[in-house]
C-alpha positions as CSV (number, residue, x, y, z in Angstrom):
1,X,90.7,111.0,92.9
2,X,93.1,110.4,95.7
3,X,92.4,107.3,97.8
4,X,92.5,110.2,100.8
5,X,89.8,111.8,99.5
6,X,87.6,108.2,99.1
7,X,88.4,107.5,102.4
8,X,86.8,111.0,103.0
9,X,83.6,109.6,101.5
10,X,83.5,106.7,102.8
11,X,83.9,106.9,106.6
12,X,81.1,108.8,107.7
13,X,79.2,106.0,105.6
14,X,80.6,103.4,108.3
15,X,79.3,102.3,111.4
16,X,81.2,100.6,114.3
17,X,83.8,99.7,111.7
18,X,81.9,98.1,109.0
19,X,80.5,99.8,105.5
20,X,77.6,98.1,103.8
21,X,77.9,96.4,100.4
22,X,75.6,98.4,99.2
23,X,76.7,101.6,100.5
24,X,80.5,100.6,99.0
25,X,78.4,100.0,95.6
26,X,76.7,102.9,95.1
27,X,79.6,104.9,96.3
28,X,81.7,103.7,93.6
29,X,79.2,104.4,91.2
30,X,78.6,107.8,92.6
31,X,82.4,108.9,92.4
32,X,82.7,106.4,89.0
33,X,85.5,104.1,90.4
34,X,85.5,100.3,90.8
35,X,84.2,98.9,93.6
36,X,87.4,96.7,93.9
37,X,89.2,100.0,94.8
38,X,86.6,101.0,97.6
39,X,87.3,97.0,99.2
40,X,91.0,97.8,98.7
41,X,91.3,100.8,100.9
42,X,88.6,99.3,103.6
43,X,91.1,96.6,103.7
44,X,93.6,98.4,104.3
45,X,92.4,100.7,106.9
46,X,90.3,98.1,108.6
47,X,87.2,98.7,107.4
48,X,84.8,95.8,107.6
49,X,82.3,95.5,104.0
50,X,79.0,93.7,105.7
51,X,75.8,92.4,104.0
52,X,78.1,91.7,100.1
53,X,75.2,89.6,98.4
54,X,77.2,89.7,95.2
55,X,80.5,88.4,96.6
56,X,82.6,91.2,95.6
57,X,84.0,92.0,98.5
58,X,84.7,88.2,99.5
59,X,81.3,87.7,100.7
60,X,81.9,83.9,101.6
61,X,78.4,82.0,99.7
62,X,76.1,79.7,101.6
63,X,75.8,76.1,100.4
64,X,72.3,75.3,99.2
65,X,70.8,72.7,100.3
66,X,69.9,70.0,97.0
């Protein structure tokens, strides 16, 4: 699969820019890629990945409180 034709499936999953973590994951699942590849080309064409609980799309963690 070319990255053209991700891109294809992934845009009209985006809103005002940004794609949903979740969204991204299931999409790579759906066309059995990595997810890393999905982040890559949002990256690259500016695509914001919101709402990453797993941190795999650099999803910066919140410091618990001890």
């Amino acid at each position: 699969m070319t990255d053209e034709e991700i891109l294809e499936q992934v845009r009209p999953l985006t809103r005002d820019g940004k794609l949903r973590c979740a969204d991204a994951l299931e999409l790579a699942a759906r066309l059995q890629i990595k997810p890393a590849r999905i982040g890559r080309l949002c990256n690259q064409h500016e695509i914001r990945v919101i709402n990453c609980q797993l941190g795999c799309f650099g999803a910066v963690s919140k410091k618990r409180d001890r």
